[in-house]
C-alpha positions as CSV (number, residue, x, y, z in Angstrom):
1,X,0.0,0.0,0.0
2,X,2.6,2.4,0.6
3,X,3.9,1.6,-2.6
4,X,1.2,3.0,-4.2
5,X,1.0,6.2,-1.9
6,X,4.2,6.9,-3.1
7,X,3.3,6.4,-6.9
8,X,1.0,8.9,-6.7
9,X,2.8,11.4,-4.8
10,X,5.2,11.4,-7.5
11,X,2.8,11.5,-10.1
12,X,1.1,14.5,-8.3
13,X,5.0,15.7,-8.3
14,X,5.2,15.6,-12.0
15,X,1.8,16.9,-12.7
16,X,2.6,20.2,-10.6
17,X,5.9,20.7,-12.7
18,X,4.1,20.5,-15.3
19,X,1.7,23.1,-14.3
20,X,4.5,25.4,-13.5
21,X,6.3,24.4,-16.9
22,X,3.3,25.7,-18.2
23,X,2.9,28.5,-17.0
24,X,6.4,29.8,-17.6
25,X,5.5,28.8,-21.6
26,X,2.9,30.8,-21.4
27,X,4.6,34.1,-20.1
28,X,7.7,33.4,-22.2
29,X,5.5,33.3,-25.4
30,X,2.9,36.0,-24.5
31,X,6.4,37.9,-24.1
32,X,7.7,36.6,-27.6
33,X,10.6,35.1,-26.1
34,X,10.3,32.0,-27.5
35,X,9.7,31.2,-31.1
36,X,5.8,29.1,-30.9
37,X,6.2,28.5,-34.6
38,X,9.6,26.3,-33.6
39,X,8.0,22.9,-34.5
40,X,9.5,21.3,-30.7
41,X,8.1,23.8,-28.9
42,X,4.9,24.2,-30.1
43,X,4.7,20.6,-29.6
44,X,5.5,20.9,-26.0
45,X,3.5,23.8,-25.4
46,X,0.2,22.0,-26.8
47,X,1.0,18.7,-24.9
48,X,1.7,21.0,-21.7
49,X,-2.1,23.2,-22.2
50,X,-3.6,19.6,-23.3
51,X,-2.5,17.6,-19.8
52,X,-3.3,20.7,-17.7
53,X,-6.3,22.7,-19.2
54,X,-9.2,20.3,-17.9
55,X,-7.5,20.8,-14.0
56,X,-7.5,24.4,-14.5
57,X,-10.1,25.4,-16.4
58,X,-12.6,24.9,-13.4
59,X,-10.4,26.4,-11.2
60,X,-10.5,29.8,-13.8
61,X,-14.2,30.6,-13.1
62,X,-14.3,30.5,-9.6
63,X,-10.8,32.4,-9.5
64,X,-10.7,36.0,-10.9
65,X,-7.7,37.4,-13.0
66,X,-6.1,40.1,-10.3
67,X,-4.4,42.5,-13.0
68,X,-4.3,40.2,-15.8
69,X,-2.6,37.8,-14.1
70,X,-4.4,34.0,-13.7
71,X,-3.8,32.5,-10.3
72,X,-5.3,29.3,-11.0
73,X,-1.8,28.1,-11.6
74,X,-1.1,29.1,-7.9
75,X,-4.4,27.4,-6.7
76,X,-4.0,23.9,-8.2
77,X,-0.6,23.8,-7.3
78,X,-1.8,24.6,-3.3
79,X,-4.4,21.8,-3.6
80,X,-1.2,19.4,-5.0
81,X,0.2,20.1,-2.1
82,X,-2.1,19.8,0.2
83,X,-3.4,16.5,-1.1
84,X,0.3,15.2,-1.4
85,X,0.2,15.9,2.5
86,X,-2.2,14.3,3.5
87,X,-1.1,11.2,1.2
88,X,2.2,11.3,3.5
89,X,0.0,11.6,6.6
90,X,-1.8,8.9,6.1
91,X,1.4,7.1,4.7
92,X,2.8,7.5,8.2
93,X,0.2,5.7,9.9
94,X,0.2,2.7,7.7
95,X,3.7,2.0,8.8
């Protein structure tokens, strides 16, 4: 069982870097910093919104933009980490 806890902590690990990934795209090519007609990154961009867009899309019309900036980002990555707590809580009492 703990086996599994700890799978999907690290899932939940990979899934937040992705979010922040994603975000950093985002602001990097608003900016035009990077090139989004570069055939990798576009793919990596697109695979990025595709895996996080259904989490945070929900999250967007509860949460308003405070001065154009979207903080659903910032909320999903707080509920990561509060679910990945209490995975390691309840880790803890299984051994």
């Amino acid at each position: 069982m703990l086996s599994i806890l700890n799978l999907v902590d690290f899932v939940l690990e990979l899934y937040m870097w992705c979010i922040i990934i994603a975000a950093i795209l985002s602001w990097l090519s608003f900016g035009g910093v990077i090139n989004t007609h570069n055939r990798f990154v576009y793919m990596v961009s697109d695979f990025l919104y595709r895996i996080t867009e259904p989490a945070l899309r929900p999250i967007r019309r509860f949460v308003p933009l405070v001065g154009g900036i979207d903080l659903s980002p910032v909320v999903l990555i707080l509920a990561i980490y509060l679910v990945r707590s209490l995975l390691r809580e309840y880790g803890a009492e299984i051994v």
